[in-house]
C-alpha positions, 0 to 999 in steps of 0.5 A: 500500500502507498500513501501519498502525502506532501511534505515537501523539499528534493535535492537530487543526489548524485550518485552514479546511475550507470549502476542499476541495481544494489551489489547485495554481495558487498552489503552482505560482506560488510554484514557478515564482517561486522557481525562476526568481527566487531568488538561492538555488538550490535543486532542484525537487525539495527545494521540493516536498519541503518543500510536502509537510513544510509540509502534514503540519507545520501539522496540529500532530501531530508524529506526522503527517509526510512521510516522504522515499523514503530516511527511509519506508525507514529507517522501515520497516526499524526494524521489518522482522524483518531488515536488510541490513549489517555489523552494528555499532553506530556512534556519533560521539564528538568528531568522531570515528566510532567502533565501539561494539560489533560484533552477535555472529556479525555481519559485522563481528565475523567481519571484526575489528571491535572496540570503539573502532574509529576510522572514518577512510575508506570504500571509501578516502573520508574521512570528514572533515565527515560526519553519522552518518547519512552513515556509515551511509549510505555503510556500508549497501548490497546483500547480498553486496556489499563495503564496505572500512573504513580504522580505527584500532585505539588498543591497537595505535596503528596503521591497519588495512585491513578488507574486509566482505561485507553480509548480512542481520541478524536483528532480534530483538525478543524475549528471555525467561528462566526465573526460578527463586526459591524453589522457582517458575518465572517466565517472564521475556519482554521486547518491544523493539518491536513489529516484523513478527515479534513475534508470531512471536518471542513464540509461540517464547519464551512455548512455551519457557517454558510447556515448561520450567514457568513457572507465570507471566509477567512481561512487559516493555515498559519503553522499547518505543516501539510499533510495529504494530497487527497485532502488539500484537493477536496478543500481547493475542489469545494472552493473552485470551479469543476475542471479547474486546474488547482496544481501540477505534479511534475515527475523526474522527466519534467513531464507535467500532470494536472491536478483538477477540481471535481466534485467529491461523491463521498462529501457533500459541500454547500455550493455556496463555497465556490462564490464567498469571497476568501482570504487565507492567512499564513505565515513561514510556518504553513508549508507543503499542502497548505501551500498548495491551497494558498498557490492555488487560490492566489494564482486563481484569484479566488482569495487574497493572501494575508500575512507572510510569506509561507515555507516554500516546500515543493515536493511531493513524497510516497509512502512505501511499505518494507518488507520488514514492517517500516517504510520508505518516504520519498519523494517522487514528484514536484508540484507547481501552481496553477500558473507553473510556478515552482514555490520549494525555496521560495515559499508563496508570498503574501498579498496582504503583507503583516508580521504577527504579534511576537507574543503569538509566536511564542510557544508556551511551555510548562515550567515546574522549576522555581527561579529567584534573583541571580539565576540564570535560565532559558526559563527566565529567557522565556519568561522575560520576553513574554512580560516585556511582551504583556508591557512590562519593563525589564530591559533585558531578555538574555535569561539573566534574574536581575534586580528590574526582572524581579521588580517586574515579577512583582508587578505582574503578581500584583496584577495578576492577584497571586502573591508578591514573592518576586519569585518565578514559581509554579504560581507565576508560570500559571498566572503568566501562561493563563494572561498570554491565552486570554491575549491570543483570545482577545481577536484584535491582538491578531494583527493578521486577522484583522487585516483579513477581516478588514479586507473581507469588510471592504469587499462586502461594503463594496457590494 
């Protein structure tokens, strides 16, 4: 079976095509060679596995890769419309494994599982040593089974014994809103990814909104890092006129195949889509397949692009299955705009050009370490700029505790009504996370959004 995904990037290697075919001799030469007269052990099996690295490496793409039975796994479920577990985000903080936040409704959070959680044993085996994805690993498993968690909750400063069944978490890549402003209606709909239910989700969402009044879309891709080709087609198809070109995909002989819009007969979309007026949002973090939907709509002239330029990925990779489990992720074609324009390196630029508020640019981590005047950390990095972000006065943000951070502190836990230790602990994390979310939420701190919606307002006052 092969999966045709689009994350993108090719720089063809340049090895010697006169030979045709791998020397399977001198492979297993070398096999047998490291196998019987190494001083190092190592399994048979981890020297084929790195051959197979070695081959999908050379090419010089870091988008062509093989893939282990265990990471092609990974990689599909990062896109599959559902996954099996707890439903919890887990992150590792000083050595520590901690719960940043349990998914609503989610096996976790119907357990007790809160923030600032400490994993200390699964299943009743400590975690001492362990890599992130070795938590994740021992944490996932069958549905309906248990795993048994061994946390420390600080607020009670006492070990807690937490027993959860595995169920299916739905991955929802679709989330959309109505936007009323002076007397008009937006649909606002942003796309994660584009994962095996997308489409679906986008036929949902854009139906709701077309029924509630939007007279207008804004969609966003800002960070959407690609995903399926099928997926990004059905959207663009549900957007433009049958027949209409949307791309090209381009094979090693340059020779060119046109991907056109047509009518899904498994999804179902308001005809209403193909005439609202679009503006899509993105910036350098959109890339592959939400590239292929901004090239689209921009070549066509069926949506203005706000924002920055995008990443600039212009490959098209397949998926295909080893006999030893794993995969092989290559990339095996080009594709181009409607106008045969090739974006890799270059990225899809912005009509309406705007740089974000850096304050939405920043990831939020969840810090459980404590910090005081004179310490130095990335922590205390982080948690500078995000206060000179919010207004305050610091004068630095190299991570550095001085006295004005300090003073800064301070008044943000004035502020914020927790207590003035002047200190970066758990209470200050909490408190400075929670202000950053109410101020993403607050729409006119999106400078990007605002542009589109003013732009969308303009083009509807004009009708």
């Amino acid at each position: 079976m092969a999966a045709t995904s689009i994350f993108l990037i090719s720089n063809k290697g340049k090895g010697d095509k006169s030979v045709e075919k791998s020397s399977f001799d001198v492979i297993d030469e070398a096999f047998t060679i490291i196998k019987d007269q190494g001083v190092y052990p190592v399994e048979g099996e981890l020297l084929i596995e790195g051959a197979l690295r070695g081959m999908t490496e050379v090419i010089g793409d870091p988008y062509s890769t093989y893939l282990s039975e265990e990471e092609a796994a990974a990689h599909e479920e990062s896109l599959a419309g559902e996954r099996i577990g707890i439903g919890a985000e887990i992150t590792r903080s000083n050595g520590k494994f901690i719960i940043v936040a349990p998914v609503k409704s989610s096996p976790a959070d119907k357990a007790g599982l809160r923030p600032y959680d400490e994993i200390i044993r699964i299943d009743g085996k400590p975690l001492d040593g362990g890599t992130l994805q070795d938590v994740v690993k021992k944490i996932r498993g069958e549905k309906g089974t248990a795993v048994t968690m061994t946390i420390y909750r600080p607020e009670l400063n006492k070990h807690l014994e937490i027993s959860i069944i595995r169920d299916v978490i739905p991955v929802t890549t679709v989330s959309s809103e109505l936007i009323e402003e002076k007397e008009r209606k937006v649909g606002y709909i942003s796309i994660t990814t584009f994962g095996s239910e997308t489409a679906k989700e986008w036929a949902i969402a854009s139906e709701n909104l077309i029924g509630d009044g939007a007279e207008a879309f804004v969609i966003d891709v800002r960070g959407n890092p690609g995903g399926y080709l099928h997926s990004v087609g059905t959207i663009l198809s549900s957007l433009l006129q049958e027949d209409t070109v949307y791309a090209y995909l381009q094979d090693a002989n340059g020779a060119l195949t046109p991907l056109v819009a047509d009518q899904d007969e498994k999804i179902k979309f308001d005809s209403q889509l193909k005439k609202v007026p679009l503006v899509l949002l993105q910036d350098k973090g959109s890339a592959s397949a939400s590239e292929m939907l901004s090239g689209a709509l921009k070549d066509l002239r069926r949506a203005s692009i706000a924002g920055t330029e995008s990443f600039g990925k212009g490959t098209v990779q397949d998926t295909k299955d080893l006999a030893n489990g794993g995969k092989v992720k290559l990339s095996t074609a080009k594709w181009l705009t409607p106008k045969e324009k090739w974006i890799h390196g270059k990225g899809v630029e912005a009509d309406l050009k705007i740089a974000q508020n850096e304050l939405f640019n920043e990831h939020i981590r969840l810090v459980s370490a404590e910090y005081t005047e004179g310490d130095f950390s990335d922590d205390v990095a982080y948690s500078q700029k995000l206060l000179a972000g919010l207004g305050y006065t610091l004068g630095r943000d190299d991570g550095y505790f001085d006295e004005a951070t300090s003073d800064a502190v301070k008044e943000f836990q004035e502020e914020s009504k927790v207590e003035q230790s002047g200190k970066m602990d758990r209470q200050f994390f909490t408190a400075l996370q929670k202000e950053i979310e109410i101020y993403r939420e607050n729409r006119e701190n999106d400078v990007q959004l605002q542009m589109g919606l003013d732009y969308l307002l303009h083009l509807l006052a004009e009708k």
